[in-house]
C-alpha positions as a Markdown table, in Angstrom:
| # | Residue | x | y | z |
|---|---|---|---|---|
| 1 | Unk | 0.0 | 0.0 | 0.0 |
| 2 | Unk | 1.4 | 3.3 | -0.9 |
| 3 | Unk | 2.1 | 5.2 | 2.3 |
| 4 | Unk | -0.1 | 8.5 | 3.8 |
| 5 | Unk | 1.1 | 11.3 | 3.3 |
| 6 | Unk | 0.3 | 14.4 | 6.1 |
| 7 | Unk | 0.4 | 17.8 | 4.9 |
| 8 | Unk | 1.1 | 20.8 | 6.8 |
| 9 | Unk | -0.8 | 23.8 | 5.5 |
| 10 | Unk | 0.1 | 27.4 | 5.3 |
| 11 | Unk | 3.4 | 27.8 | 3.8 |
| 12 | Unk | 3.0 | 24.2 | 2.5 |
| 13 | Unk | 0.1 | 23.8 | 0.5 |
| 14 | Unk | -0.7 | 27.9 | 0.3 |
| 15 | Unk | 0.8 | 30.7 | 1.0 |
| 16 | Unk | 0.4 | 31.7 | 4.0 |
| 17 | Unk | 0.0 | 35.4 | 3.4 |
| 18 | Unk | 0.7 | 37.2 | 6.5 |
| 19 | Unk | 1.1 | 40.6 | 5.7 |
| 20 | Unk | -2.6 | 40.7 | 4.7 |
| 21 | Unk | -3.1 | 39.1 | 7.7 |
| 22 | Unk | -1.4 | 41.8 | 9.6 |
| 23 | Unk | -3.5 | 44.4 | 7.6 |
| 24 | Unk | -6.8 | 42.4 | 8.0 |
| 25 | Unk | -6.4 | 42.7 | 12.0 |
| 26 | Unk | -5.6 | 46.1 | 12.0 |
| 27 | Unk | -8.5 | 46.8 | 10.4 |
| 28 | Unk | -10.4 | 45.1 | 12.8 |
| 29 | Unk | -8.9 | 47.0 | 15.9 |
| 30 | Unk | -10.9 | 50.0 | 13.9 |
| 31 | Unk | -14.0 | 48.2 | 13.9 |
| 32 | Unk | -13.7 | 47.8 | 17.7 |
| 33 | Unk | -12.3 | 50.7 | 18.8 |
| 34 | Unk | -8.9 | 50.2 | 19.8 |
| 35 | Unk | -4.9 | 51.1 | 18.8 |
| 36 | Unk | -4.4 | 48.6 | 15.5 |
| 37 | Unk | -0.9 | 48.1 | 16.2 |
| 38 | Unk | -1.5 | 47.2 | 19.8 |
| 39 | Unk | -4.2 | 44.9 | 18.6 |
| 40 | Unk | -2.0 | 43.2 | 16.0 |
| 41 | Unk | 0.5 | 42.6 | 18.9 |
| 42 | Unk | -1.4 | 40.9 | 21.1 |
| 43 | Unk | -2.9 | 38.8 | 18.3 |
| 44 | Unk | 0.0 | 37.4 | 17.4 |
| 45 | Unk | 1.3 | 37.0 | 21.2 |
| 46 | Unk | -1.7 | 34.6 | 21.8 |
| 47 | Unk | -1.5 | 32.4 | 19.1 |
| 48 | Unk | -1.4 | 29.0 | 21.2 |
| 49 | Unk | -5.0 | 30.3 | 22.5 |
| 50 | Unk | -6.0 | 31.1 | 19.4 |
| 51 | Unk | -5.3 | 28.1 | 17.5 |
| 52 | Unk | -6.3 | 25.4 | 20.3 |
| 53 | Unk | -9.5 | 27.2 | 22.3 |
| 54 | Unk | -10.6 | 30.5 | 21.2 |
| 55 | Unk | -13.1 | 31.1 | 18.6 |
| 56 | Unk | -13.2 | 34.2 | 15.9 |
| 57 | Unk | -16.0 | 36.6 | 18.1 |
| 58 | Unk | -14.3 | 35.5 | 21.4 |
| 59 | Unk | -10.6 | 36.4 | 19.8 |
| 60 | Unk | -12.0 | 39.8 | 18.8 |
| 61 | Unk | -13.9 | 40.4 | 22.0 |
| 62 | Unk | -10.6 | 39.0 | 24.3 |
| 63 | Unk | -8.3 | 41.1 | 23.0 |
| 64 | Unk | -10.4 | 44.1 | 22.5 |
| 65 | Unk | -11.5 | 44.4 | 25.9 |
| 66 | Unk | -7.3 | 43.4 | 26.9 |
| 67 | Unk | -6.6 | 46.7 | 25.1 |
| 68 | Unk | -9.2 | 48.8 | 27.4 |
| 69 | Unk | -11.7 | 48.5 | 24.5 |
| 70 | Unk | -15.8 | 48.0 | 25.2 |
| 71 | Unk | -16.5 | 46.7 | 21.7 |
| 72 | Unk | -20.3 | 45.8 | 21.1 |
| 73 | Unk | -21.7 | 42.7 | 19.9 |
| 74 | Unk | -22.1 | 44.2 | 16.6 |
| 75 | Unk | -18.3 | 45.5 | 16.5 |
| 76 | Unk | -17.5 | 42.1 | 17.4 |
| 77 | Unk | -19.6 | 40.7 | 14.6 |
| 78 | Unk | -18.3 | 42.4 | 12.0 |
| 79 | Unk | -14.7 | 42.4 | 13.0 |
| 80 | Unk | -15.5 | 38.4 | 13.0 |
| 81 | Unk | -16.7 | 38.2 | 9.9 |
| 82 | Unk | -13.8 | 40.4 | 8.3 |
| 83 | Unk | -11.6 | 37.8 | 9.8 |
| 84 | Unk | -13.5 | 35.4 | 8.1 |
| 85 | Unk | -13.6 | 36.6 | 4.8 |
| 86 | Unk | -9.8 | 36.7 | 4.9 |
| 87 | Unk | -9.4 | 32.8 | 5.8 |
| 88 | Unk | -11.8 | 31.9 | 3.1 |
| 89 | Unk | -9.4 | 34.3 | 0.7 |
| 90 | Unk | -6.2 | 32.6 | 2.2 |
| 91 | Unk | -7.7 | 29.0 | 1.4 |
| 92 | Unk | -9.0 | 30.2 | -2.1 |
| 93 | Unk | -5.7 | 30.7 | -3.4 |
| 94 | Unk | -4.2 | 27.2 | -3.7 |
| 95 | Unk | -2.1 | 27.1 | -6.5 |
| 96 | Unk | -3.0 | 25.0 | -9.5 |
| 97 | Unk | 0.4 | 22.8 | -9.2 |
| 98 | Unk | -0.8 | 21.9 | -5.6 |
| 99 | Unk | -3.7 | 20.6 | -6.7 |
| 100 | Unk | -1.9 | 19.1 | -9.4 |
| 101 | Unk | 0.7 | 17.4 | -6.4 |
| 102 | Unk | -2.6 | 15.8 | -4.5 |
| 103 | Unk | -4.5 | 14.6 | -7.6 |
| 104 | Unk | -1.3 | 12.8 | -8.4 |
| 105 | Unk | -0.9 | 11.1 | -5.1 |
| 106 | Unk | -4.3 | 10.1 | -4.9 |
| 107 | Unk | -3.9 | 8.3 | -8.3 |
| 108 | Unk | -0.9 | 6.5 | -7.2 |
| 109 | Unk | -3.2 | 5.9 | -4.1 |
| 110 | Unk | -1.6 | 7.3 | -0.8 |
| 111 | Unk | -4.4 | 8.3 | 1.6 |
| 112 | Unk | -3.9 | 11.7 | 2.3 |
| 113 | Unk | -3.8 | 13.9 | 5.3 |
| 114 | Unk | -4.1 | 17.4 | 7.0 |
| 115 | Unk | -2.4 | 18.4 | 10.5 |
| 116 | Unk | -2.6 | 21.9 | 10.5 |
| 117 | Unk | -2.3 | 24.7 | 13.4 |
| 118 | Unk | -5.1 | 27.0 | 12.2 |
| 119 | Unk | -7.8 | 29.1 | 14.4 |
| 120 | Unk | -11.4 | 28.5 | 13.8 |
| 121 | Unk | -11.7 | 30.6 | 11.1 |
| 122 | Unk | -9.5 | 28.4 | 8.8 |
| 123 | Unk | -11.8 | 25.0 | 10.1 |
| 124 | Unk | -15.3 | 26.7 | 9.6 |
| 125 | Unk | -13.8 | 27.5 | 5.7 |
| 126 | Unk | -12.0 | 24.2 | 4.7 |
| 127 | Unk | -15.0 | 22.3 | 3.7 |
| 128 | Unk | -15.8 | 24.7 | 1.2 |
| 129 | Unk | -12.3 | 24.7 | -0.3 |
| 130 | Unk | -11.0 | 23.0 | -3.5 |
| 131 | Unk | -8.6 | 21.4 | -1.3 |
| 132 | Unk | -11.0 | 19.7 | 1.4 |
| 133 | Unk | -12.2 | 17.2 | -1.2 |
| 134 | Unk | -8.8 | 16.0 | -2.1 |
| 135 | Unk | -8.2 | 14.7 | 1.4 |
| 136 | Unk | -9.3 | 11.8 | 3.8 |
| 137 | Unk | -8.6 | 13.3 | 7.0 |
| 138 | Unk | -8.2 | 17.0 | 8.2 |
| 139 | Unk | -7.0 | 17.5 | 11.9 |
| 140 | Unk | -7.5 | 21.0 | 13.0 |
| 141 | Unk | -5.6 | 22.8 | 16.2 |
| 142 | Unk | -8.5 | 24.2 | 16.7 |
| 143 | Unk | -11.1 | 21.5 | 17.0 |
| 144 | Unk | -9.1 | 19.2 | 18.3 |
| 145 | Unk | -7.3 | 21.8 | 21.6 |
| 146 | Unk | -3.9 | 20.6 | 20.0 |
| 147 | Unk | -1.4 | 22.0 | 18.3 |
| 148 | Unk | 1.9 | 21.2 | 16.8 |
| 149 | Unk | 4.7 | 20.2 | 17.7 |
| 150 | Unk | 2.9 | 17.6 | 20.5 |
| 151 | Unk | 3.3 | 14.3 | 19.5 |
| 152 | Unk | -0.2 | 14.0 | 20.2 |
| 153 | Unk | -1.8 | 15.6 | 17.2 |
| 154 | Unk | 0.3 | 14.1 | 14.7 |
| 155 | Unk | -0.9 | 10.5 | 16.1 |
| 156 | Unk | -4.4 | 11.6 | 15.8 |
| 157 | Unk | -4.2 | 12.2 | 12.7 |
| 158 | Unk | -2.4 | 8.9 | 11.7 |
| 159 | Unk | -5.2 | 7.0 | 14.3 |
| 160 | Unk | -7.7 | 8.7 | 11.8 |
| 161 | Unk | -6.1 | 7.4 | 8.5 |
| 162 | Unk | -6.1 | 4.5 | 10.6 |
| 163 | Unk | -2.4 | 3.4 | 10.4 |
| 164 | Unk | 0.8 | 4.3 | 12.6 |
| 165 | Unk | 2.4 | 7.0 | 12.8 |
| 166 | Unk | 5.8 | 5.4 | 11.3 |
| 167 | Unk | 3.6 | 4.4 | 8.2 |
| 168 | Unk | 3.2 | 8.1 | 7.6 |
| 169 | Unk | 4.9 | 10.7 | 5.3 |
| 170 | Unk | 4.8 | 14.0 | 7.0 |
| 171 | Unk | 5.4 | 17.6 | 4.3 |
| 172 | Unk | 6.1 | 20.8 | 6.1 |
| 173 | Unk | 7.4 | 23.8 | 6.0 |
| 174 | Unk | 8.8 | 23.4 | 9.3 |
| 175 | Unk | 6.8 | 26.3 | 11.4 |
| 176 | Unk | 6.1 | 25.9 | 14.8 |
| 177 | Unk | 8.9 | 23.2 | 15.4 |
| 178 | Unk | 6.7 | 21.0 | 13.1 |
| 179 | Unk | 9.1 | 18.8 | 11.5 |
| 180 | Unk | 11.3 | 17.6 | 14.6 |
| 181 | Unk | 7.3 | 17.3 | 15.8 |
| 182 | Unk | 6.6 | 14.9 | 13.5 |
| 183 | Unk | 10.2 | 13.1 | 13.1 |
| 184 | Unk | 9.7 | 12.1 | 17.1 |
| 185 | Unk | 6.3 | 10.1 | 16.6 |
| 186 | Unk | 8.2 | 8.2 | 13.8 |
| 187 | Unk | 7.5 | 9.8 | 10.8 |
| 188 | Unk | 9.4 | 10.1 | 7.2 |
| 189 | Unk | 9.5 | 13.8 | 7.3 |
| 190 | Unk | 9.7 | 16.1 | 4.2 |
| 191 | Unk | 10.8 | 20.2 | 4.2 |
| 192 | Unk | 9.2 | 21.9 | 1.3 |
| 193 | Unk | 10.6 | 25.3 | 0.8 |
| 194 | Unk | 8.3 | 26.5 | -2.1 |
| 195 | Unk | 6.4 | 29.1 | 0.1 |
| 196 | Unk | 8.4 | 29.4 | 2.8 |
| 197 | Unk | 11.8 | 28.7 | 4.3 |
| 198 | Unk | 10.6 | 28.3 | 7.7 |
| 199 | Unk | 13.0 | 26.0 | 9.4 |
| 200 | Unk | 16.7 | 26.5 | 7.6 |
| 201 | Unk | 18.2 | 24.1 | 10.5 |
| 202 | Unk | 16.6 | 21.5 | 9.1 |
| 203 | Unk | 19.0 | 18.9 | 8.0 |
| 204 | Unk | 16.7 | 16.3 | 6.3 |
| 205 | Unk | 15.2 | 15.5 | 3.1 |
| 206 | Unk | 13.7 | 19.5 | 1.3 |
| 207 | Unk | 11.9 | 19.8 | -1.8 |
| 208 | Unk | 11.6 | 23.4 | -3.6 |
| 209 | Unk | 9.1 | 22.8 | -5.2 |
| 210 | Unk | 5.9 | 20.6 | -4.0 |
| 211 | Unk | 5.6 | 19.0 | -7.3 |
| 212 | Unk | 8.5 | 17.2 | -6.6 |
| 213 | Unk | 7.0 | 15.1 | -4.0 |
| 214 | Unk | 4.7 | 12.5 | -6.5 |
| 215 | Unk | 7.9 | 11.0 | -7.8 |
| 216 | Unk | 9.8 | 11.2 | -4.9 |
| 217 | Unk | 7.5 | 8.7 | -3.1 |
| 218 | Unk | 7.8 | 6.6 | -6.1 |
| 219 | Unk | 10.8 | 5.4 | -4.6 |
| 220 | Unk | 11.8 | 4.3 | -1.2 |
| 221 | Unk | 12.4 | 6.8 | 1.5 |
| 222 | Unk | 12.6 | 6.6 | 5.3 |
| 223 | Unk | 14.1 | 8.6 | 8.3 |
């Protein structure tokens, strides 16, 4: 049987596009009624919270209200929904020779699989996505209170795909520690640098391009 193959996936499958990310909460400081770069601080000072418990409104009313701010439902509402509109952008933009990358593996028939450190905002949009069909299992931080590097929510996604861990390919950019994550539950771990050169320490296997990877797992690889 071909083996799974787990993707990270900003910086990995899209890009990841954080200076309109940046933007995008600044504007929604103004919607609330605090300092933007304040707001954009904190935002990115609580990403653990964010990514594994927090949910968009709550985000927007947490940090709002940190900042001295008395936002009302509707301000919260809107700044949500703002937030909201930008995942669904950040998701929309999948480049054709991704898609290209997964329809290949799935003829050569590796299951595939998501782990991916993403707030709530990314989840609620993924089933829409071009991408969500193109995949078996999707494990977000976010639904699950996890978040890489534990070893736990790389063997949740493997327990879903329904093999081991050391059965699994994982491809990353290497944010958030997530290769050397992924390497200590036993998986064959791949850096892809196309988006992003996240991790340069990284001494294993790298791709530079993503649609590298179909051939490359034509062959054997471990470690």
């Amino acid at each position: 049987m071909p083996r799974p193959v787990i993707f990270d996936l900003f910086h990995t499958l899209v890009p990841g596009g954080d200076p309109e990310r940046d933007r995008i909460v600044g504007e929604m400081a103004l919607m609330v009624g605090v300092e933007p770069a304040a707001f954009v601080d904190s935002y990115h000072a609580t990403w653990r919270d964010r990514m594994t418990g927090w949910d968009t409104a709550e985000t927007v009313r947490i940090l709002a209200r940190r900042l001295g701010g008395t936002p009302t439902e509707e301000q919260v509402r809107r700044a949500a929904t703002h937030r909201r509109e930008l995942a669904r952008r950040l998701l929309s933009r999948v480049p054709p020779e991704t898609v290209a990358v997964l329809d290949a593996l799935r003829a050569d028939g590796h299951p595939i699989g998501l782990v991916s450190n993403a707030t709530a905002e990314t989840a609620e949009a993924w089933p829409s996505t071009e991408l969500a069909r193109r995949f078996d299992v999707a494990v977000f931080s976010s639904d699950v209170g996890l978040a890489k590097p534990d070893p736990a929510i790389y063997r949740l996604a493997a327990e879903r795909l329904g093999v081991a861990p050391a059965d699994c390919v994982f491809v990353g950019d290497g944010a958030d520690g997530e290769l050397a994550g992924a390497a200590a539950v036993g998986m064959t771990v791949v850096r892809t640098t196309e988006h992003n050169d996240s991790d340069p320490a990284w001494v294993g296997r790298a791709l530079t391009a993503l649609g590298a990877l179909p051939a490359l797992l034509r062959e054997p690889i471990t470690g």
